[in-house]
Backbone as ProteinMPNN parsed JSONL, in Angstrom:
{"seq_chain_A": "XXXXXXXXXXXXXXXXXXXXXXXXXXXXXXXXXXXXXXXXXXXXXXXXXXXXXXXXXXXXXXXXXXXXXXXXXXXXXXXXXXXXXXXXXXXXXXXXXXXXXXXXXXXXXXXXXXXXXXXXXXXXXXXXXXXXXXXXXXXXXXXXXXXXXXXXXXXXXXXXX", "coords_chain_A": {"N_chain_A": [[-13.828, 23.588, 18.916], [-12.238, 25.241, 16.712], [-12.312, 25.945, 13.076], [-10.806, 27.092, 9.865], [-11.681, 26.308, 7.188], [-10.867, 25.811, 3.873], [-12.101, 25.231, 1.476], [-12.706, 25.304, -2.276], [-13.994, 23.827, -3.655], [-15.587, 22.476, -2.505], [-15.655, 20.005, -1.26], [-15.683, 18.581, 0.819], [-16.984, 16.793, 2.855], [-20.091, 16.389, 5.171], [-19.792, 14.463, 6.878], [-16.938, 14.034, 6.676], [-16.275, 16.478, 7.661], [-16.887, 15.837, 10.584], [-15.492, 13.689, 11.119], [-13.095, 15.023, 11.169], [-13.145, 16.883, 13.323], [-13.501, 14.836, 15.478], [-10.973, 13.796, 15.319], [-9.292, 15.443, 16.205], [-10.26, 16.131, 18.53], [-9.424, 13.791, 19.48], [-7.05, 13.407, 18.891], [-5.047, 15.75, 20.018], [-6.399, 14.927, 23.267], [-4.412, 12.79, 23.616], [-2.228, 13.416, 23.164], [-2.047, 16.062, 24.728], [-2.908, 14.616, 27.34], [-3.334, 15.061, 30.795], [-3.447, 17.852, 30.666], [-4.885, 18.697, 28.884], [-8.031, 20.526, 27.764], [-11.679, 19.881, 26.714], [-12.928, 22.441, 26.417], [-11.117, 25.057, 25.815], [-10.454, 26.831, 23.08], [-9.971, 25.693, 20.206], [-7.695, 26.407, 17.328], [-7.885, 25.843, 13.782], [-6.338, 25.873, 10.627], [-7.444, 24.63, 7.59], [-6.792, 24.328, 4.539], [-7.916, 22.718, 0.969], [-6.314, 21.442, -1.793], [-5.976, 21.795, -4.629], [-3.333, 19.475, -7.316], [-1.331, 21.385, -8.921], [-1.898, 23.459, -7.16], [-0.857, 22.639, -4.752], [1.569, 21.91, -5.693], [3.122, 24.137, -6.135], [2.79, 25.496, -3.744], [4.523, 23.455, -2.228], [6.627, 23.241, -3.516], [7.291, 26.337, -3.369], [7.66, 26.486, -0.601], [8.891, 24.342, 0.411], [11.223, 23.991, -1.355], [11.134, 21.956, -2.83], [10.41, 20.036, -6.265], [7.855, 19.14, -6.966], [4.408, 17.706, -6.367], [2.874, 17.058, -3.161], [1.139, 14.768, -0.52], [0.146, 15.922, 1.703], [0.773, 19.017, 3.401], [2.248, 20.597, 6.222], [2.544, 23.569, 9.085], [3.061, 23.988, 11.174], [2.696, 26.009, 14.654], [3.914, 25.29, 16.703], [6.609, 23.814, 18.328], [6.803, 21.323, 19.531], [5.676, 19.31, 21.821], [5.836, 20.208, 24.21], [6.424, 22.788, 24.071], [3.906, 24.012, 23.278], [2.486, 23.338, 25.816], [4.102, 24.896, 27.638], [2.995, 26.868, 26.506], [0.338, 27.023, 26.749], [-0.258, 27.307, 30.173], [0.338, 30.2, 30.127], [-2.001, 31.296, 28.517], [-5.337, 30.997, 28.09], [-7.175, 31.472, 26.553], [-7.949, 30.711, 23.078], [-6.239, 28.575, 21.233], [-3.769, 28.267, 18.699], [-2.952, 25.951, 16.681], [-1.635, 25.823, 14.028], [-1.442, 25.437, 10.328], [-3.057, 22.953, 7.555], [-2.429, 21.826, 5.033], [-4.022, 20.157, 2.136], [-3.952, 18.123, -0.405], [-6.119, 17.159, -2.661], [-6.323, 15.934, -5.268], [-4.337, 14.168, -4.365], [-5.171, 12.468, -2.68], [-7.448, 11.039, -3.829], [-6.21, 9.663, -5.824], [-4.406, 8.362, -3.931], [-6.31, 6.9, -2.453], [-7.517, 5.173, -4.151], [-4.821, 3.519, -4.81], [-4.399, 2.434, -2.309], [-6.698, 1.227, -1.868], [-8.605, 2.379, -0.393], [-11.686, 4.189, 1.377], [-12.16, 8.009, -0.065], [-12.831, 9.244, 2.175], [-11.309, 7.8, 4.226], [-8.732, 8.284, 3.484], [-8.182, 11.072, 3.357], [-8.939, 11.679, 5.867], [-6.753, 9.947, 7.156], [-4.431, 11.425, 6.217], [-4.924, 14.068, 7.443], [-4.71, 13.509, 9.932], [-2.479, 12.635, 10.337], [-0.917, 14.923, 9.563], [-1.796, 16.49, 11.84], [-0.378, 15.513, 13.994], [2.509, 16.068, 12.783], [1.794, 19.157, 13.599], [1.551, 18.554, 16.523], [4.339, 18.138, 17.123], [5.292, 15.91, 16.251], [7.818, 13.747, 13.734], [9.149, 12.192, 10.996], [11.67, 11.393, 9.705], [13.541, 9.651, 10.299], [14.121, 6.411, 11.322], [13.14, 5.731, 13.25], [12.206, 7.718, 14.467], [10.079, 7.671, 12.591], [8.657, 5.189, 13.191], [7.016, 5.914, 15.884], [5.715, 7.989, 15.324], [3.974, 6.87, 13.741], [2.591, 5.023, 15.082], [1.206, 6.283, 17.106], [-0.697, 7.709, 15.124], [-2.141, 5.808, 14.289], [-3.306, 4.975, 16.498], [-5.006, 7.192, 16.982], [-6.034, 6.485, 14.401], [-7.759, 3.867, 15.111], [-9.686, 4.408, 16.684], [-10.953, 6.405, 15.517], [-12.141, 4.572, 14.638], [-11.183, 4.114, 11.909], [-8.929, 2.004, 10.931], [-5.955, 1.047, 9.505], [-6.416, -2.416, 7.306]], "CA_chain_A": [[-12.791, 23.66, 17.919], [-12.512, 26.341, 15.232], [-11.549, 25.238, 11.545], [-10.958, 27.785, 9.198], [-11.814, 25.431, 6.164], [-10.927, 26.459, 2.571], [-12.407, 24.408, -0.349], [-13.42, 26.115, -2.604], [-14.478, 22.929, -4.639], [-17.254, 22.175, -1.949], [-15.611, 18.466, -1.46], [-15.184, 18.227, 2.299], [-18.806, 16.288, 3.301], [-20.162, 16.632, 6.377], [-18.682, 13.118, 7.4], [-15.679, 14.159, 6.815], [-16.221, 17.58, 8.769], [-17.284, 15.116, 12.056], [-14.257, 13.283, 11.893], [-11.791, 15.722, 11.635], [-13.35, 17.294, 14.405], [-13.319, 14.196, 16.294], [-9.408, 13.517, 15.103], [-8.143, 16.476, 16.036], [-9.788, 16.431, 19.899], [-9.012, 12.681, 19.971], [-4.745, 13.663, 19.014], [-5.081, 16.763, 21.646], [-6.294, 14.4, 24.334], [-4.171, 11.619, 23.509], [-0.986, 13.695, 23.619], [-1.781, 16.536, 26.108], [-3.141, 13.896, 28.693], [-4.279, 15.737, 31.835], [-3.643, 19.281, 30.463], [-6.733, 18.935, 27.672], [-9.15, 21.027, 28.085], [-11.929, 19.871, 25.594], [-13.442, 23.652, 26.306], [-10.378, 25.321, 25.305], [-10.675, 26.805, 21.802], [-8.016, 25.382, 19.082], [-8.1, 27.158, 15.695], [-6.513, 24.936, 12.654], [-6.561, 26.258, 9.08], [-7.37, 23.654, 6.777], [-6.746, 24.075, 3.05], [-8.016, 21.248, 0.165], [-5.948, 22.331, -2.663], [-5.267, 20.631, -6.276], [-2.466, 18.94, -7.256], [-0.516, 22.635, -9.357], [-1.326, 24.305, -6.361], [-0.043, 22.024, -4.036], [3.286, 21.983, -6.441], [3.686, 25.659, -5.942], [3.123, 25.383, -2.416], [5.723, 22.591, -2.03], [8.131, 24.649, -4.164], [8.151, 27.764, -2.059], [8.418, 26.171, 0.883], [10.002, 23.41, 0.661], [11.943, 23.729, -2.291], [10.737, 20.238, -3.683], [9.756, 20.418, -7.032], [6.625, 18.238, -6.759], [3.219, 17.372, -5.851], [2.818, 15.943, -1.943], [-0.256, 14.662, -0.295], [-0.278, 17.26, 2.616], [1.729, 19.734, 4.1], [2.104, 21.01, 7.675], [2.636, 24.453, 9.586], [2.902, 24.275, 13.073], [2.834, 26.847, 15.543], [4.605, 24.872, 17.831], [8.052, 23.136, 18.146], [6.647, 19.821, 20.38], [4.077, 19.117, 22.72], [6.071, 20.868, 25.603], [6.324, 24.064, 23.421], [2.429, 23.918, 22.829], [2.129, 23.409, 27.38], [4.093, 26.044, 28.095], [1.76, 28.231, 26.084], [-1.207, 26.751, 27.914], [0.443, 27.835, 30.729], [-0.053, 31.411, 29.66], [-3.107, 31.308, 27.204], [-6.633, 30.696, 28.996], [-8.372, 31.672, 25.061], [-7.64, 30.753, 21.635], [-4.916, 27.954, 21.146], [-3.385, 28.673, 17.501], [-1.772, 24.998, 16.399], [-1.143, 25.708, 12.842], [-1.694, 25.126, 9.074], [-2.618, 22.328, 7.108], [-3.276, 21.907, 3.268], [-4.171, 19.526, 2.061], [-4.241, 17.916, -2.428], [-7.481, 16.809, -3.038], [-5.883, 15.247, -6.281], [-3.141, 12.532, -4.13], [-6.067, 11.795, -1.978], [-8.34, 10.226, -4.992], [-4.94, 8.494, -5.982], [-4.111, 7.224, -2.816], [-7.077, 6.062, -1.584], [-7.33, 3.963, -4.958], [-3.749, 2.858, -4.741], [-4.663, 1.984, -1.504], [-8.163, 0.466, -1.763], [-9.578, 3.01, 0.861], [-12.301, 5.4, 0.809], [-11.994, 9.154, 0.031], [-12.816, 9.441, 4.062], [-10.551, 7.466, 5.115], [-8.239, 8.407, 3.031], [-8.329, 12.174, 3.717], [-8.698, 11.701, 7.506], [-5.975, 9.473, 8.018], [-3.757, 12.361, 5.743], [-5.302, 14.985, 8.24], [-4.604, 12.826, 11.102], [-0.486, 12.816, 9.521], [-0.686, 16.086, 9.901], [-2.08, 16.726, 13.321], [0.982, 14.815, 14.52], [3.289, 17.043, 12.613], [1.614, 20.337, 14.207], [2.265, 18.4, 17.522], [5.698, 18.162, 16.954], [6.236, 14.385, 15.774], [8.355, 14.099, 12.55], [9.478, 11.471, 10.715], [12.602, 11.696, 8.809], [14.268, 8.771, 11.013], [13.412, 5.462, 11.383], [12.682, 5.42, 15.136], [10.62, 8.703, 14.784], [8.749, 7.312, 12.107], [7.975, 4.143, 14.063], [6.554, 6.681, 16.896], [4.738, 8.7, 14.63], [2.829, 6.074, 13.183], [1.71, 4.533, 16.557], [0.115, 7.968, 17.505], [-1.632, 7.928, 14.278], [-2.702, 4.412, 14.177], [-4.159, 5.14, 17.888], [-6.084, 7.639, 16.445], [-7.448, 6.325, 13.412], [-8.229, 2.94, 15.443], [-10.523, 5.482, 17.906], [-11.968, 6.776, 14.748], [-12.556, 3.367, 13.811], [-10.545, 3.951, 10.767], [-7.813, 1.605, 11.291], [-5.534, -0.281, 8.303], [-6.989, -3.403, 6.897]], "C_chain_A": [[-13.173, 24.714, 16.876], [-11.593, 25.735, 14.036], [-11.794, 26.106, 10.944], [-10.834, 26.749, 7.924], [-11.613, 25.946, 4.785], [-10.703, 25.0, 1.902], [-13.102, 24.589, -1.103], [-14.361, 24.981, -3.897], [-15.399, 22.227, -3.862], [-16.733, 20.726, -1.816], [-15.789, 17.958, -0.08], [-17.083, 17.93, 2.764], [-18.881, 16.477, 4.808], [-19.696, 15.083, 7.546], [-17.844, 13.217, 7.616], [-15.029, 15.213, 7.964], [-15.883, 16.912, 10.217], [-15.826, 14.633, 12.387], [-12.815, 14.417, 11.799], [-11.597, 16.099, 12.709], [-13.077, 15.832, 15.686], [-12.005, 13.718, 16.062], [-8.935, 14.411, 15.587], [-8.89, 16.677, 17.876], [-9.163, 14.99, 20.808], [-7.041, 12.752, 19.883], [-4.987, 15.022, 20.425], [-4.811, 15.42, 22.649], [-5.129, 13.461, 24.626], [-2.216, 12.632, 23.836], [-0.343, 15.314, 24.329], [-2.012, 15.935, 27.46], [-3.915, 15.199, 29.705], [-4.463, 17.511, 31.773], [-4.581, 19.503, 29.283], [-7.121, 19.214, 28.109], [-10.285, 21.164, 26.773], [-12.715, 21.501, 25.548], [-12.586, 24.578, 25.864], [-10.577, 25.608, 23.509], [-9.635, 26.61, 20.745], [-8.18, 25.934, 17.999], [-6.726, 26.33, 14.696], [-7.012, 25.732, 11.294], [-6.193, 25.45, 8.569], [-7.556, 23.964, 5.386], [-6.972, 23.116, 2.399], [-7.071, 22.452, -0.832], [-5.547, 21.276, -3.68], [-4.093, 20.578, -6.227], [-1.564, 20.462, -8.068], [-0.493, 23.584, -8.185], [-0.367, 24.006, -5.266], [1.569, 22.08, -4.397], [3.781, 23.128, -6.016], [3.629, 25.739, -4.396], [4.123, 24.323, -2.113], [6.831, 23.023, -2.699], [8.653, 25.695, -3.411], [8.468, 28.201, -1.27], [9.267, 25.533, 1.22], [11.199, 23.176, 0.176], [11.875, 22.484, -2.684], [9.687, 20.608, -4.889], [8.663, 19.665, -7.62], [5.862, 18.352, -6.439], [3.501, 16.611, -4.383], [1.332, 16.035, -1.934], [-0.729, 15.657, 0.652], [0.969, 17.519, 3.229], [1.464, 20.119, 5.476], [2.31, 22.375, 8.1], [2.872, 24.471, 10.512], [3.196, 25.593, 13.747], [3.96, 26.806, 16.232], [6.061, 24.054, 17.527], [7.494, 21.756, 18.289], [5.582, 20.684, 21.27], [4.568, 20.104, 24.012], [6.038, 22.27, 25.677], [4.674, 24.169, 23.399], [1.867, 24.09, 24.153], [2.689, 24.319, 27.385], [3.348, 27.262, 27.554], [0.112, 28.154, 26.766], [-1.068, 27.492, 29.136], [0.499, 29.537, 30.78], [-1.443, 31.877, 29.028], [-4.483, 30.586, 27.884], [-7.956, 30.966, 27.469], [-7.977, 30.667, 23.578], [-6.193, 29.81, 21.528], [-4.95, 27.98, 19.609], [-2.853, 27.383, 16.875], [-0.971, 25.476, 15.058], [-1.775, 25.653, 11.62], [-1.722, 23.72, 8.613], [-3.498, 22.089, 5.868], [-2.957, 20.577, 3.037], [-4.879, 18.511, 0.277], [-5.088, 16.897, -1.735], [-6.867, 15.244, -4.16], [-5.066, 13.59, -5.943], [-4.384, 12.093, -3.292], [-7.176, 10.914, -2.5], [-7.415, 9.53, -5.363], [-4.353, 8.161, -5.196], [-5.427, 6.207, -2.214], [-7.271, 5.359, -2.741], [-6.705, 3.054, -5.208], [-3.95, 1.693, -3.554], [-5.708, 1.084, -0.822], [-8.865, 1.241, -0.524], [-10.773, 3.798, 0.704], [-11.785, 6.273, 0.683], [-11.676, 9.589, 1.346], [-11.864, 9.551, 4.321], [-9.41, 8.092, 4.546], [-7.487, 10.097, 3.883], [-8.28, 12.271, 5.237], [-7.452, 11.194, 7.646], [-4.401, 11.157, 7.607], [-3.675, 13.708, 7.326], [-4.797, 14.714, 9.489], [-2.638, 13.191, 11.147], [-0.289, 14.022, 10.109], [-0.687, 16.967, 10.961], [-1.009, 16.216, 14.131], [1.94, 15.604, 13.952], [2.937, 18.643, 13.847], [1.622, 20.017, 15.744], [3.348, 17.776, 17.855], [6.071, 16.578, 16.358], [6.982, 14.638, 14.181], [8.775, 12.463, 11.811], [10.308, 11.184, 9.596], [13.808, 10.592, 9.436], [13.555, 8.254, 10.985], [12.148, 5.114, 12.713], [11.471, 6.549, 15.335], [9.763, 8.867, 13.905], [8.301, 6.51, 12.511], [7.001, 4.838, 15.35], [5.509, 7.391, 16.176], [3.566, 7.845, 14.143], [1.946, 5.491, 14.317], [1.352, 5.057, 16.677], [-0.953, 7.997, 16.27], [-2.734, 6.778, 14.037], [-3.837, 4.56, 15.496], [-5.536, 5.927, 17.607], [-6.973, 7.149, 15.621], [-8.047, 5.35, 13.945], [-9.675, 3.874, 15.917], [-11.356, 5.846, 17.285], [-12.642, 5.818, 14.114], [-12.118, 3.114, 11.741], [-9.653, 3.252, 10.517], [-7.877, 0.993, 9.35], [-6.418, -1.643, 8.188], [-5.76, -4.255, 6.805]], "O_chain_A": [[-14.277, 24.9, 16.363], [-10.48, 25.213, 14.106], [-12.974, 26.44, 11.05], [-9.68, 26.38, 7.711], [-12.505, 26.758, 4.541], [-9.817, 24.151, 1.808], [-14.255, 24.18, -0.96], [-15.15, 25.363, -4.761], [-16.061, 21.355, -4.424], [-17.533, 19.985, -2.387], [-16.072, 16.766, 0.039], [-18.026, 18.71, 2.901], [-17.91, 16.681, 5.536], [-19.392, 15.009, 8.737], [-17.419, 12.706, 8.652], [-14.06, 15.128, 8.718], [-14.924, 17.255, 10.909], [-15.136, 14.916, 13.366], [-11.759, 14.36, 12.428], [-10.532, 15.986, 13.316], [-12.43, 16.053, 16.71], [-11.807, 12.895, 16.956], [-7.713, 14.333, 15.459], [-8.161, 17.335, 18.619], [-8.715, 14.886, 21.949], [-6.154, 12.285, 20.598], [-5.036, 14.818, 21.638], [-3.718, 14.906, 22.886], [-4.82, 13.299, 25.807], [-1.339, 12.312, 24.638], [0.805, 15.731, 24.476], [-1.564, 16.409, 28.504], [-4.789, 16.0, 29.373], [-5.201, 18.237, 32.438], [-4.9, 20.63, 28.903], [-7.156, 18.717, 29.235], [-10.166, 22.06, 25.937], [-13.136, 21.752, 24.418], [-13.289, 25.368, 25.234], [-10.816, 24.664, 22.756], [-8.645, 27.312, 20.537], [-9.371, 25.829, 17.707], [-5.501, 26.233, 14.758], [-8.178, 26.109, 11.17], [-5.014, 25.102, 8.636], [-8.724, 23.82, 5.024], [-6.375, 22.149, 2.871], [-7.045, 23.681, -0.762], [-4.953, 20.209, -3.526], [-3.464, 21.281, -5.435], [-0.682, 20.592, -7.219], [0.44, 24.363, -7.992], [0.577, 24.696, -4.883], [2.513, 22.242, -3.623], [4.902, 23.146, -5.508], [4.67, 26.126, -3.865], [4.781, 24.892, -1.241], [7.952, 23.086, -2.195], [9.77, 25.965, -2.972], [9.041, 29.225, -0.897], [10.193, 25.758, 2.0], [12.093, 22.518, 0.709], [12.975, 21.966, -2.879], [8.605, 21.183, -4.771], [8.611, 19.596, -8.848], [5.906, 19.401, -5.797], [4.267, 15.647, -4.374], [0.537, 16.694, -2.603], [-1.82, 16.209, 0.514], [1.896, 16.763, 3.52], [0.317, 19.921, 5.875], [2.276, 22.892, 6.984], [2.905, 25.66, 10.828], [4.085, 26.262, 13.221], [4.787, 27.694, 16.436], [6.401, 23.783, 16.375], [7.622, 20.981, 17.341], [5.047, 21.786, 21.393], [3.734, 20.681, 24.71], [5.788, 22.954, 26.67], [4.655, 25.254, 23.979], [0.871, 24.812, 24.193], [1.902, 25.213, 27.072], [3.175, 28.356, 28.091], [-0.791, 28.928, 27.085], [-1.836, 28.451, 29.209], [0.81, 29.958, 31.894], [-1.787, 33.042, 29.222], [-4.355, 29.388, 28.139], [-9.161, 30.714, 27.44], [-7.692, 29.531, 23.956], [-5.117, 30.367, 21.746], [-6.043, 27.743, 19.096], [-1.879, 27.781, 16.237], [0.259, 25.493, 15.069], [-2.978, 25.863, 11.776], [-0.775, 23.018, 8.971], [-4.717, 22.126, 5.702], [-2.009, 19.936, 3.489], [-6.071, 18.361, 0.013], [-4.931, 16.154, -0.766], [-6.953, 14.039, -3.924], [-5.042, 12.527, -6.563], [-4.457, 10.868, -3.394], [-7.779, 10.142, -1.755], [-7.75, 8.35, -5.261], [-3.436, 7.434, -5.577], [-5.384, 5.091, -1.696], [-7.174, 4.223, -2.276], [-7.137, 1.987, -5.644], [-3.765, 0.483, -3.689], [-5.688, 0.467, 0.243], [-9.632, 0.643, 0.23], [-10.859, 4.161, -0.468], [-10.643, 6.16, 1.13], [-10.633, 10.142, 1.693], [-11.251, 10.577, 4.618], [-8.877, 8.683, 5.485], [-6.577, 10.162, 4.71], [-7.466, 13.046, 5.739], [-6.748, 11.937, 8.331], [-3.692, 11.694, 8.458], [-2.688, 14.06, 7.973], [-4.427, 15.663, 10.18], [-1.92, 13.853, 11.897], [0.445, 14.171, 11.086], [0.068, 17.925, 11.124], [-0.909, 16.817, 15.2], [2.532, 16.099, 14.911], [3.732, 19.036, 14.7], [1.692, 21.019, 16.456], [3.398, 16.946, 18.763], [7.233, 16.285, 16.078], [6.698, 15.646, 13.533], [8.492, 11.542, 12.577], [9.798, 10.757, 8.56], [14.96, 10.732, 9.024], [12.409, 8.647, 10.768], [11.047, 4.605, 12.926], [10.398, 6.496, 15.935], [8.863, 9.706, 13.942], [7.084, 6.665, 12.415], [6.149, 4.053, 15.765], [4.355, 7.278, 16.589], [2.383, 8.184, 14.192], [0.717, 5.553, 14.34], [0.244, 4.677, 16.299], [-2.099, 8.342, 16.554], [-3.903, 6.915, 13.676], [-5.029, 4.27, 15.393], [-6.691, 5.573, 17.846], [-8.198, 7.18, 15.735], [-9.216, 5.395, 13.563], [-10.671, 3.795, 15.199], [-12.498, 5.88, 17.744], [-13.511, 5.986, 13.258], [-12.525, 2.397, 10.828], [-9.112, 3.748, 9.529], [-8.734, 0.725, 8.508], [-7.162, -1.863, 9.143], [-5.843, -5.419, 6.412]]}, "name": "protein", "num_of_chains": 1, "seq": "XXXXXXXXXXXXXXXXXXXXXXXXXXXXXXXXXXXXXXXXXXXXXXXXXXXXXXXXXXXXXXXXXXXXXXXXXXXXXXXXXXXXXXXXXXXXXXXXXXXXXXXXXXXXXXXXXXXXXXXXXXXXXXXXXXXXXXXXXXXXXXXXXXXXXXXXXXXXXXXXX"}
């Protein structure tokens, strides 16, 4: 896996490094099935970013004039968009972007009674499901989305309480 990591506030521990890495080949496997290849190189760009920058990034993309907890990028449309590039591509799989406030992640995981970790992974995890196409702006394809994520964090042994 390649992670282009930007934090420039040094927060991302090496705990946290492990599991991303292990979140992000445990979503691959889990929803390319027999076309994973864990040798295959994936490149994600991961941003931490405070809560003003995050605003301005959720402003000029989204037009929402707020703070979120993380944003997405994808490369890809869906998982079938993402195979047919396998399908072509024998180097370097590209998924996407994802940033990620530092700031909602210390106020969620308090809201929430979680660690930082978990906190931050399961966010990361959110997001890895966006950049393979899930969405959740409906009921039914947030009920789907969450099962995929739940699968994961169980795997990471992060599950809800």
């Amino acid at each position: 896996m390649i992670y282009k990591i930007y934090d420039e506030q040094n927060r991302i521990t090496d705990e946290m490094t492990e599991l991303i890495h292990r979140a992000t080949e445990i979503s691959l496997r889990n929803e390319l099935g027999e076309a994973y290849d864990p040798e295959l190189p994936v490149e994600i760009s991961l941003s931490v970013v405070e809560a003003d920058e995050m605003h301005e990034i959720n402003s000029g993309f989204r037009g929402v004039d707020s703070v979120t907890d993380v944003l997405s990028f994808p490369q890809y449309r869906d998982v079938e968009d993402l195979l047919d590039d396998l399908d072509f591509f024998d180097h370097e799989l590209l998924l996407g972007d994802v940033v990620i406030c530092y700031d909602k992640v210390v106020e969620q995981a308090a809201e929430y009674g979680n660690s930082l970790a978990r906190e931050f992974i399961y966010l990361y995890v959110h997001s890895m499901m966006h950049l393979l196409g899930y969405d959740h702006m409906q009921d039914e394809e947030r009920a789907v989305m969450r099962e995929h994520e739940e699968a994961v964090m169980a795997e990471l042994g992060l599950s809800r309480e």
